[in-house]
N, C-alpha and C positions, 0 to 999 in steps of 0.2 A: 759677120753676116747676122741680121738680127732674125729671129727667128717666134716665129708667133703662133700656137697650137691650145688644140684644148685638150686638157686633160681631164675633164669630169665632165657630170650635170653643172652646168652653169660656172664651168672652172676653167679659167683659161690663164698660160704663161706665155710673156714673155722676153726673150733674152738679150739683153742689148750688151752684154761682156763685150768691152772690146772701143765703146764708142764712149767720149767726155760728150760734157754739156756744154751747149742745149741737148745732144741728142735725144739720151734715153728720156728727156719731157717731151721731145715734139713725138718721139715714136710712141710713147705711152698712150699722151692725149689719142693717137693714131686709132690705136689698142680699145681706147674704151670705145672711140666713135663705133666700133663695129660689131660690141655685145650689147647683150642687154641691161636693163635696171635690174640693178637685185645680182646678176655674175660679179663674179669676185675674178679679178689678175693677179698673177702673180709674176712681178716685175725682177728678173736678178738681173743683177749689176755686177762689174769690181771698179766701176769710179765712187768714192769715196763721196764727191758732191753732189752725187745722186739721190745719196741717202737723205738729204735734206730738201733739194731743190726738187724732186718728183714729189713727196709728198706736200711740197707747198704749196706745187701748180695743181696738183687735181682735188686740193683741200680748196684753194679759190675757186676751183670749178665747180666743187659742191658735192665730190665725192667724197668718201669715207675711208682714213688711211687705217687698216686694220690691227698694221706692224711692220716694221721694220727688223731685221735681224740677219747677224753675222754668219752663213749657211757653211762654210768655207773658209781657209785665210785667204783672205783679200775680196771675198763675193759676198754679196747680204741681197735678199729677198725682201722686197715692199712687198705690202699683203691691201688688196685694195678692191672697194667693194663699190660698184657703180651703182649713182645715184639717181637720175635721170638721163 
């Protein structure tokens, strides 16, 4: 179940464990459509080609990928800061 919350000022996760790609890109894209410029996601995963293929697609769309990191064995957290 993927699951989408905020957790601060201007701070929002969310969890796609569970789902390969394309998912966690089309749910991301999803994700920013619904904050604002300037909030920051925080994306966790445990698909491995996530860690490349989210940061690509919302680096073409003109976001700002903040980091990437291993949170967990087998989970990493994209850090990502919306641009328009």
């Amino acid at each position: 179940m993927v699951r989408f919350a905020k957790i601060g000022d201007n701070k929002y996760v969310l969890d796609v464990k569970g789902f390969v790609c394309p998912y966690p890109v089309i749910y991301t894209r999803k994700a920013l459509s619904q904050i604002n410029a300037g909030d920051v996601l925080e994306v966790i995963t445990d698909n491995p080609p996530s860690c490349e293929n989210v940061p690509k697609a919302v680096e073409a769309d003109g976001h700002e990928v903040l980091g990437v990191e291993n949170i967990d064995r087998g989970v990493w957290r994209i850090v990502i800061r919306k641009r328009r």
